[in-house]
C-alpha positions, 0 to 999 in steps of 0.5 A: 500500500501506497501513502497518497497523502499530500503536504495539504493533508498532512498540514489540515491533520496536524493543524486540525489538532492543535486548539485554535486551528492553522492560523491564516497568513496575515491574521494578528491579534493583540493584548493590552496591558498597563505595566506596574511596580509588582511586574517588576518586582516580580521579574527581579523575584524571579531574574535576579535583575535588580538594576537600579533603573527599575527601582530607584527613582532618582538614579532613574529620573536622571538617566536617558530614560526620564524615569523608572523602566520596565526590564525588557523581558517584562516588555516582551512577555506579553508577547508571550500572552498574545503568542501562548493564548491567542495566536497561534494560541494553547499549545504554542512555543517560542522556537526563536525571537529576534527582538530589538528594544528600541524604547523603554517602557516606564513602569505605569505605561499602557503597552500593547503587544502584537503579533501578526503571522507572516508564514505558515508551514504546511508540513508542521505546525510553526509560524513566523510572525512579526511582533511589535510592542508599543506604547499609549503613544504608538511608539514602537517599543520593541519590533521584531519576529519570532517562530513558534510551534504549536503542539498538538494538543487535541486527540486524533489524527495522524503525525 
């Protein structure tokens, strides 16, 4: 017996077993959020990164940035958010990012991530999506893409 599969069929299995379906070339979606001290503290918790930049106000308002930052993982973990919950959706992992951090968030700013998919891989479940953070203003904080997977998480289907 013959395997007539085709790489469409593969792509609709695979896909088809992952929570929120194969994503379409172009789709975005975006989260919201209004950074705060407790982010900071605990991503210092976590990190270790106590920079003073983050937690004392004067040698913050008197550096470039004018005042008390995020850390740059608490910027780009809500690309984290959009990415694992939204699009691609549960199941979802970062392979790779290339990200660069061209603004400082300060701690108190609206920021908005967002990722758009820009391919699609038939054979597997990965993605290349452009990512962007930007804040209240729309200034881009931080551009960007990454590659993720997406397991397959629901039953059935072939590998």
């Amino acid at each position: 017996m013959t395997d007539t599969s085709t790489t469409a069929d593969i792509a609709a299995t695979v896909w088809a077993r992952t929570i929120k379906g194969r994503p379409l070339v172009g789709g975005f979606a975006e989260r919201t959020r209004r950074t705060k001290t407790d982010d900071v503290t605990m991503f210092s918790a976590i990190t270790g990164d106590w920079n003073p930049l983050h937690y004392n106000a004067a040698a913050a308002a008197g550096s470039p940035f004018g005042g008390l930052i995020v850390q740059g993982g608490v910027t780009s973990g809500l690309l984290n958010a959009v990415v694992a919950e939204d699009l691609p959706g549960p199941g979802s992992v970062f392979l790779g990012v290339e990200w660069r951090f061209v603004k400082a968030v300060l701690v108190g700013e609206e920021i908005t991530a967002r990722v758009e998919v820009g391919t699609v891989r038939d054979d597997k479940p990965i993605c290349t999506l452009t990512t962007t953070v930007r804040n209240a203003r729309g200034e881009v904080c931080l551009s960007g893409s990454a590659v993720t997977y997406t397991v397959p998480l629901l039953a059935g289907g072939a590998d």
